[in-house]
C-alpha positions in Angstrom: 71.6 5.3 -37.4 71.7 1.5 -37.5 67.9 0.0 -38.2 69.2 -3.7 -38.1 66.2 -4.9 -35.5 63.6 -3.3 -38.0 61.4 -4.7 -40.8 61.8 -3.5 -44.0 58.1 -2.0 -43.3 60.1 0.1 -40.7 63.0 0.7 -42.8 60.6 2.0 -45.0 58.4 4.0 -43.0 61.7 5.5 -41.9 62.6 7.0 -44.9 59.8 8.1 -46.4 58.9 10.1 -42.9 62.8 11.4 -43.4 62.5 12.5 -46.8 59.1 14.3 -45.7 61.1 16.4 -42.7 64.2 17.1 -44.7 61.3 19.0 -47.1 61.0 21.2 -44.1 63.7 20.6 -41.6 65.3 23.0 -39.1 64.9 26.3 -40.1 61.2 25.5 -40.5 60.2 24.7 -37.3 62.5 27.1 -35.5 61.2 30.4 -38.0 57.5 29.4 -36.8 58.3 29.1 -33.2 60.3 33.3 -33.7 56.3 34.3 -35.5 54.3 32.2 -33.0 52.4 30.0 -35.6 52.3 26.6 -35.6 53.8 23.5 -38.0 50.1 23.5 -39.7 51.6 22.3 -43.1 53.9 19.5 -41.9 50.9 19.0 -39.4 48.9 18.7 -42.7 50.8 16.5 -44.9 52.1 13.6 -42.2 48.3 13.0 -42.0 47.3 12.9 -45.3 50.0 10.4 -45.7 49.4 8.8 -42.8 51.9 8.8 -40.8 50.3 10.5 -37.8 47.6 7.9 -37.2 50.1 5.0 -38.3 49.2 3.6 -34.7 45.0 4.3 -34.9 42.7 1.2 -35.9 42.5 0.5 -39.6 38.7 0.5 -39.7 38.5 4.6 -38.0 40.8 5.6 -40.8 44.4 4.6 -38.9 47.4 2.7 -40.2 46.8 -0.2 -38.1 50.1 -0.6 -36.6 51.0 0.6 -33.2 53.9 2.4 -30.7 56.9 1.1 -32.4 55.6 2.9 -36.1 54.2 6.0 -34.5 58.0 6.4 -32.4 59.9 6.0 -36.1 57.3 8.5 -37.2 58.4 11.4 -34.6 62.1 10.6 -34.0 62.4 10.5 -37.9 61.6 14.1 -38.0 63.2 15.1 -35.0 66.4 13.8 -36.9 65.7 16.6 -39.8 64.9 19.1 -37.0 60.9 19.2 -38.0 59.7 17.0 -34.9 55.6 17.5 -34.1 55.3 17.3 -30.5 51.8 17.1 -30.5 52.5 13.7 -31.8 53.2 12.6 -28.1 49.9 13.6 -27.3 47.2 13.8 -30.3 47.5 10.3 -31.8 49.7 8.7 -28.9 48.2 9.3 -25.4 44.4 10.5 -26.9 44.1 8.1 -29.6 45.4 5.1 -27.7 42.9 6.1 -25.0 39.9 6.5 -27.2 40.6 3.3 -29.5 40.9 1.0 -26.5 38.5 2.4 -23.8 35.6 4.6 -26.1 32.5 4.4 -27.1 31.6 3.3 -30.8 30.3 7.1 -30.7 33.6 8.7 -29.3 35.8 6.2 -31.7 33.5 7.2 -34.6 33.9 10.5 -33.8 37.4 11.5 -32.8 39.5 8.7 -34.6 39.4 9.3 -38.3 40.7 13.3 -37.8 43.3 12.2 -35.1 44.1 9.6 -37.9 44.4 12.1 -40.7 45.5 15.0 -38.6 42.2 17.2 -39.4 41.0 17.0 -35.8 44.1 17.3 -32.8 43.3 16.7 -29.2 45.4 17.6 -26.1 46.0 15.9 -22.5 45.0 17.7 -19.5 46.6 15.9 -16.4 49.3 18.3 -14.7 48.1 20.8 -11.8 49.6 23.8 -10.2 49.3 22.2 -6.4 49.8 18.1 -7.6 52.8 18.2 -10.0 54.4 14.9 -10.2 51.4 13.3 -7.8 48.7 12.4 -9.3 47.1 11.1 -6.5 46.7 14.9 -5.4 44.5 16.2 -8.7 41.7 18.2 -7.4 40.1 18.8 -10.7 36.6 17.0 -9.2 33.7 15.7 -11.7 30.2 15.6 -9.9 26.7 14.1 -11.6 24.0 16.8 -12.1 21.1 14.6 -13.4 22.0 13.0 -16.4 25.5 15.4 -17.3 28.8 15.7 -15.7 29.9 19.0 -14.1 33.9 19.5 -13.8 35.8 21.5 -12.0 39.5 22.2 -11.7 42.9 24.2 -12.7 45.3 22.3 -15.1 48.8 23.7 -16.1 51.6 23.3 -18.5 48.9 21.7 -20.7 50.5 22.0 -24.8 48.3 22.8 -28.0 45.3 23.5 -26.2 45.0 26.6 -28.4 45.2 24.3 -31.7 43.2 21.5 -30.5 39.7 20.4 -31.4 39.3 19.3 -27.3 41.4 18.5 -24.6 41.5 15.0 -22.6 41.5 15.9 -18.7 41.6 14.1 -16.0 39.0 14.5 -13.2 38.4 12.2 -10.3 34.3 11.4 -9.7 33.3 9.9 -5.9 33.3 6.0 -5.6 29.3 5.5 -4.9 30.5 2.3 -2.3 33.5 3.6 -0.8 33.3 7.4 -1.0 36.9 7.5 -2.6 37.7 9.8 -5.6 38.7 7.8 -8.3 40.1 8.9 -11.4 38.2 9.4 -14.8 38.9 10.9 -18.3 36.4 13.2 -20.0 36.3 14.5 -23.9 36.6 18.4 -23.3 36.1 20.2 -26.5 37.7 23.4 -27.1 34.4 26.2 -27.1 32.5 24.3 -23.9 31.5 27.2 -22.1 33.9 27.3 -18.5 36.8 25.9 -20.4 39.3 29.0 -20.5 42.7 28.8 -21.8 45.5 31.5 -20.6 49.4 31.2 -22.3 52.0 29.9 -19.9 55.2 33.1 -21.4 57.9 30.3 -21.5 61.5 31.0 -21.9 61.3 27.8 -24.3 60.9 28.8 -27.4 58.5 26.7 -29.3 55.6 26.3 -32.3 53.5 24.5 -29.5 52.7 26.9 -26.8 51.8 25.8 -23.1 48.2 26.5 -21.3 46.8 26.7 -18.2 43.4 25.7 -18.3 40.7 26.5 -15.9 37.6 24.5 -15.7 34.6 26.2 -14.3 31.9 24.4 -13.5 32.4 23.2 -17.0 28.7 21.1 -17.9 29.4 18.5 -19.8 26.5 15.4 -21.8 27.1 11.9 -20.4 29.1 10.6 -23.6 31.9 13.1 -22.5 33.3 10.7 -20.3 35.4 8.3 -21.7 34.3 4.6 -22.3 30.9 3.2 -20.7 31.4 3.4 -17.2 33.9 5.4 -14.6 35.8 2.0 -13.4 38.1 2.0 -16.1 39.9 5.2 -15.4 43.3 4.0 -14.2 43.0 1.6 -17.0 42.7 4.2 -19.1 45.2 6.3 -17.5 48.2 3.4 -17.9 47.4 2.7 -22.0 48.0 6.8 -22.6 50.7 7.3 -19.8 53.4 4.7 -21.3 52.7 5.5 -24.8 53.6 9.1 -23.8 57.1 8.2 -22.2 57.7 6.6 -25.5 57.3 9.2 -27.7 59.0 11.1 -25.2 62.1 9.0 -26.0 61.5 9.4 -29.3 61.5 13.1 -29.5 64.6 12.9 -27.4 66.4 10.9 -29.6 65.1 12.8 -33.1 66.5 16.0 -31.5 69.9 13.7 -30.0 70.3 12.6 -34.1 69.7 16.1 -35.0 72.4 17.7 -33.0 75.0 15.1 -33.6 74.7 15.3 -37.1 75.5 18.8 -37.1 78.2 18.5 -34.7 79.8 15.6 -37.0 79.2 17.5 -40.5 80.9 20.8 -38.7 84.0 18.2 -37.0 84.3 16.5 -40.4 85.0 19.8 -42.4 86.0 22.1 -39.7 90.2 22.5 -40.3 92.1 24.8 -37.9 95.6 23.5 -37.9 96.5 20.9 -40.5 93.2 18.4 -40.6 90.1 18.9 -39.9 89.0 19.0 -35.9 87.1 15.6 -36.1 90.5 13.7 -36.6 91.3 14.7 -33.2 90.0 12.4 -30.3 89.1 15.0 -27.7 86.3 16.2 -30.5 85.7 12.4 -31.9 85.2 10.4 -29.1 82.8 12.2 -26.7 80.8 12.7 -30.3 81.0 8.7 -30.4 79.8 8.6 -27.0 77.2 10.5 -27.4 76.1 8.2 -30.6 75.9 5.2 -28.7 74.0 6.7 -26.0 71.2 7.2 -28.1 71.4 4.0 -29.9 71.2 2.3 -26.5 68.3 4.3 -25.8 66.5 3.9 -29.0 66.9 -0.3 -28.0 65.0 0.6 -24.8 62.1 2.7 -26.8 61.9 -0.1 -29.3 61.2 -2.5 -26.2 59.1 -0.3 -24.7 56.9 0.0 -27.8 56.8 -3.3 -28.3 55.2 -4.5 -24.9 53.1 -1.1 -25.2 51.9 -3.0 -29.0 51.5 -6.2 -27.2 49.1 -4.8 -24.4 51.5 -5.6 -21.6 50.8 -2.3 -19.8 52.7 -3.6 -16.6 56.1 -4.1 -18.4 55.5 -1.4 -20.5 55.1 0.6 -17.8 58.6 0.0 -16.6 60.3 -0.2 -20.4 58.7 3.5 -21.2 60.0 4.7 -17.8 63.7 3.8 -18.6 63.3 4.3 -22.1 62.2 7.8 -21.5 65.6 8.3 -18.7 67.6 7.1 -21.2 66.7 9.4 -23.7 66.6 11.8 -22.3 69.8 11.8 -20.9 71.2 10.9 -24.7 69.6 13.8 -26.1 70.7 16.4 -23.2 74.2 14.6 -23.8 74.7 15.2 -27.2 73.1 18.8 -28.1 75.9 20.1 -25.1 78.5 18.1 -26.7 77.1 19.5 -30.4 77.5 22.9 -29.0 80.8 22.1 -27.7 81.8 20.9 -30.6 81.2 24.0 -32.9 82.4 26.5 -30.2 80.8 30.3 -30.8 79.4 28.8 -34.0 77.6 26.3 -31.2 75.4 29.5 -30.2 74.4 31.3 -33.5 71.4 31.4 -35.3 72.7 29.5 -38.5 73.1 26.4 -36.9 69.8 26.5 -35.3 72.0 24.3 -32.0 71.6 27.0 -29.2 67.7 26.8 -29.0 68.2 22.6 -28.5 69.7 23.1 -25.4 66.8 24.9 -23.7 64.7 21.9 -25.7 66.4 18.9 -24.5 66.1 19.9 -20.8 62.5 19.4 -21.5 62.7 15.8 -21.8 64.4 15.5 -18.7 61.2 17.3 -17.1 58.3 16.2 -18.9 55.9 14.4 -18.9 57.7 12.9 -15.8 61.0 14.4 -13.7 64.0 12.2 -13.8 64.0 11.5 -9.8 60.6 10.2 -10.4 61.5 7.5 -13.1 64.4 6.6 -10.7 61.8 6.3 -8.2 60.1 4.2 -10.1 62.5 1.8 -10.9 64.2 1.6 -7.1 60.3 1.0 -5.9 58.7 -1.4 -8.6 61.7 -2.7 -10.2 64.5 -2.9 -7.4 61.9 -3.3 -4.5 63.2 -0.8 -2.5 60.9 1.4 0.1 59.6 4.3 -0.8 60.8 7.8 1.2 57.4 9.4 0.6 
C-alpha cells in the first residue's frame, strides 16, 4: 500500500510492525481463536518493542508519539492477519484517558504496563437496555463516605477475562442540579461485585466478549479517574475518537489482508489459457476494493492527526467517517476476496471464510453505521434529528 504522506519514522515503524506479524500471521491468530487462548506472545513481544504504547507519554515508559503511530501499529498486523484487537482499547481508549485526565498516582500506576503490554485494561461503556445511547447508562456511582459504590450491568465488553481492570462508565448525581453526569472509574479485575459471564458468540475470536455485572461494587476515592467528576465527558470524547480510529485501522489491516490473498490467488490462478486476474470481471472489482481502502486509510490518517493535535471536536467527526469508511472497505473487499477464490473462498487453508463474520464487526462496533450517518447529517450537514 502506498505510504507517500508518511515519514520515514512511519515508513519505518511500518515495516518493522510488518515483519513482526508475518512472524506469526494468519494461521496464528485463527489456531488460538479454534483452542480459546489468547495472542499472549504477539501480545508480549509488540510491547517489549514498543509498539503497543508507541502513543503513551515518554516519561510512563511510552513511545511518545500518538494516534497516527499506534493506527500503523494495528493495521500493520491486521495486513499479516495477526491484528490485537485489544489495541483499540488497552493503549488507545484506556491509555489516552489515563495520560490526559489521571492522577500522577493512576498515570504512575497504569501507564508503564499498558506501555509495555505487562498490564491490559478494558472499556466498559455498552449496556443491555442503552445500546447505542449513552445518555441511557444506568450503571449509577453513589458516595459512601470517603469511597465510591457502583452499580450496573455492562455487555459486549472484550478482554475483560485478560485484563488487569476494566474502565466503566458510571454516571454520579450533579450536587447543584441533581442531573447524572457521566464519570469513569479504574475497576480492577478481583474487586469483590465485579463478575464476568462469556457472551457464546458465533464470531470466532482470541478476544472473547463479557458481560459484566457490578454489584454494589466498593471502590477507594482514587478509582475515579482524574481529580474531580466534571471532566467525565471530557474524558469520554479523548477515548471515544481514538477508538473509531483504531477501528478503521483494524478494518483496513483485515481489508489489506483479504485482498492480498485474493490478488496472490487471481495472479496464479489459470483455468483457461491465463491466469483469472487477467480477466476484468476478477481485476477490477479487486481494484476497487484497493482504492476503497486507500481512501479510507487518508480519512484515518486525518482523523489521527486532529486526535494528536487535541482537536477533539474535529476529531470527533474525522474518526466517525474514518471509521464508515473502513468499515465499508474492509466488508467490501473480504466478499470480493471470497468471491474471487470461489469454494477455495470458504476453506480452512485460506483462513478468508472466518473474515467475513469479522468484518461485519466493524460495521457494528464500537458504533452502528446509521449512527455515524447520523452523526454526520446532524453535526456535520445540520440536519434535525428524528429522535
Amino acid at each position: 500500500m502506498s505510504t507517500v504522506l508518511e515519514t520515514e519514522e512511519h515508513k519505518a515503524l511500518r515495516a518493522a510492525v510488518a515483519a513482526l506479524g508475518r512472524r506469526y500471521g494468519r494461521d496464528y491468530t485463527t489456531g488460538l481463536a479454534r483452542e480459546g487462548a489468547h495472542p499472549r506472545e504477539l501480545w508480549a513481544e509488540a510491547g517489549k518493542l514498543g509498539f503497543l504504547g508507541v502513543n503513551l507519554p515518554a516519561e510512563y515508559g511510552g513511545g511518545g508519539a500518538g494516534m497516527a503511530e499506534l493506527s500503523i501499529v494495528l493495521e500493520e498486523l491486521g495486513a499479516a492477519g495477526s491484528p490485537l484487537l485489544m489495541m483499540v482499547v488497552s493503549p488507545a481508549i484506556c491509555g489516552t484517558v489515563i495520560a490526559r485526565f489521571g492522577t500522577e498516582d493512576q498515570k504512575r500506576r497504569w501507564l508503564p504496563g499498558l506501555s509495555d503490554g505487562t498490564l491490559t485494561m478494558s472499556f466498559g461503556i455498552t449496556e443491555p437496555d442503552a445500546g447505542s445511547n449513552s445518555h441511557r447508562i444506568t450503571t449509577t456511582a453513589r458516595r459512601d463516605g470517603g469511597d465510591w459504590v457502583l452499580s450496573g450491568r455492562k455487555v459486549f465488553i472484550s478482554g475483560v477475562d485478560i485484563s488487569d481492570a476494566t474502565l466503566v462508565v458510571g454516571r454520579t448525581a450533579d450536587a447543584r442540579t441533581g442531573r447524572l453526569k457521566p464519570c469513569l472509574f479504574i475497576v480492577e479485575r478481583e474487586t469483590p461485585g465485579f463478575t464476568r459471564t462469556p457472551i457464546d458468540m458465533e464470531l470466532q475470536a482470541a478476544e472473547k466478549q463479557f458481560e459484566l455485572v457490578l454489584d454494589d461494587v466498593r471502590l477507594p476515592a482514587g478509582a475515579l479517574v482524574g481529580e474531580e467528576e466534571d471532566t467525565g465527558l471530557l474524558q469520554l470524547f479523548a477515548g471515544l475518537n481514538p477508538e473509531r480510529v483504531m477501528t478503521a485501522a483494524f478494518a483496513i489491516g483485515m481489508g489489506r489482508y483479504a485482498l492480498g490473498r485474493a490478488v496472490e490467488y487471481a495472479g496464479t490462478r489459470q483455468v483457461w489459457k491465463a491466469p483469472i486476474g487477467a480477466h476484468q470481471a476478477v481485476a477490477h472489482p479487486l481494484a476497487v476494493a484497493h482504492i476503497e481502502l486507500e481512501l479510507a486509510r487518508l480519512m484515518m490518517q486525518k482523523a489521527a492527526g486532529l486526535c494528536d493535535a487535541g482537536d477533539d471536536i474535529g476529531a470527533g467527526e474525522a474518526a466517525n467517517m474514518a471509521k464508515y469508511a473502513a468499515a465499508e472497505a474492509c466488508v467490501k473487499a473480504v466478499d470480493q476476496a471470497v468471491h474471487t477464490l470461489g469454494g477455495n473462498g470458504l476453506t480452512r487453508e485460506y483462513g478468508l471464510a472466518s473474515l467475513i463474520t469479522a468484518s461485519r464487526v466493524a460495521r457494528i462496533a464500537p458504533v452502528s453505521r446509521e449512527m455515524i450517518l447520523n452523526y454526520v447529517s446532524h453535526q456535520t450537514l445540520g440536519l434535525p434529528k428524528s429522535y
